[in-house]
C-alpha positions as CSV (number, residue, x, y, z in Angstrom):
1,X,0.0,0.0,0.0
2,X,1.4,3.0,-1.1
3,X,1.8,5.4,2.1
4,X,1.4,8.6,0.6
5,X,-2.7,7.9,0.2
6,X,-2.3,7.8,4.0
7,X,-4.1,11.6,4.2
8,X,-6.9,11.0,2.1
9,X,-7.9,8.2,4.6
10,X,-7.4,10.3,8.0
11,X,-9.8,13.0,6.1
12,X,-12.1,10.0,5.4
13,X,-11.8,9.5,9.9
14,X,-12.1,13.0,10.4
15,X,-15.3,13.6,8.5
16,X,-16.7,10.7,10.1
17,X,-15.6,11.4,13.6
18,X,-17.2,14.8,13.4
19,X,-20.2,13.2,11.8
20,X,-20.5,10.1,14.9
21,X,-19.2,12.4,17.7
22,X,-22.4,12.1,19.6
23,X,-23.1,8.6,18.6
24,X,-19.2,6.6,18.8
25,X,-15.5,7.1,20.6
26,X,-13.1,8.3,18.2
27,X,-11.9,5.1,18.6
28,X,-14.8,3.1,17.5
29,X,-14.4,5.3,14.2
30,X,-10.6,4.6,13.6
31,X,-10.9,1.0,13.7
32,X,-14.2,1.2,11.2
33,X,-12.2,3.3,8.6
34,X,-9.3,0.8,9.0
35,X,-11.4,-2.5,9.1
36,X,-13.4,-1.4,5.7
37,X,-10.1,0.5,3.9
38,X,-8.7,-3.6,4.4
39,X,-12.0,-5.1,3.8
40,X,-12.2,-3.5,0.0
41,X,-8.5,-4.3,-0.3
42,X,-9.3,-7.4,0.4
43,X,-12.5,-8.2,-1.6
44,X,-11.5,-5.5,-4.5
45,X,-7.7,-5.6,-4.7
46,X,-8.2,-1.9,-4.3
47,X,-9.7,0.6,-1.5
48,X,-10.2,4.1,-3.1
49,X,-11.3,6.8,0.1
50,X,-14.9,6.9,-1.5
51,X,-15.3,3.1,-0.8
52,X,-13.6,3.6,2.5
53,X,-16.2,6.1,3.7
54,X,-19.9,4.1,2.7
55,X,-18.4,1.0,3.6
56,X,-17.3,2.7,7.5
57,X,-20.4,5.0,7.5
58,X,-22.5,2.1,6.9
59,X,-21.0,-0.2,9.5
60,X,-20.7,3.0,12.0
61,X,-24.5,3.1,11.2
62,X,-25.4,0.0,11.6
63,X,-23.3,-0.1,15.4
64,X,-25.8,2.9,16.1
65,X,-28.9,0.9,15.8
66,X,-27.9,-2.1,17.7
67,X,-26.5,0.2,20.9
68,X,-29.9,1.8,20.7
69,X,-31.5,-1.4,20.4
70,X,-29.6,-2.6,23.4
71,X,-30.2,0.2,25.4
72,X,-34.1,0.2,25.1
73,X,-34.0,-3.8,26.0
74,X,-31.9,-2.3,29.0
75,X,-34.5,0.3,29.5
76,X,-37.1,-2.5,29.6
77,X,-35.9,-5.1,31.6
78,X,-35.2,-2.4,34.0
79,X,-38.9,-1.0,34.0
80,X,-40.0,-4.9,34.7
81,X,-38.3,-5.5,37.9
């Protein structure tokens, strides 16, 4: 992997840190960016930062729903005891 498209990827994290802030740690969102860019490497032979972004927005989506599922089962279980 060439090492100079290294920026393009950290703008990919920073627009989607600022876009999960309230949702995900920074942390959460690093390791999504990283897991899709080798994901499409993996399934494409090539990760362009477009790709990168929907494939880690979607997943960072999809992490959203199921803590908010959690936390309303959590919320009702609670309210039963």
């Amino acid at each position: 992997m060439d090492h100079g498209d290294e920026p393009e990827y950290e703008a990919v994290a920073v627009r989607l840190k600022e876009e999960f802030a309230k949702l995900h740690p920074t942390e959460v969102v690093s390791r999504c960016v990283n897991a899709a860019r080798h994901g499409a490497e993996d399934v494409t032979g090539s990760a362009t930062p477009d790709l990168v972004e929907r494939i880690a927005r979607k997943h960072l989506q999809v992490l959203a729903v199921v803590a908010a599922e959690r936390r309303q089962q959590s919320t009702l279980r609670n309210a039963a005891t």
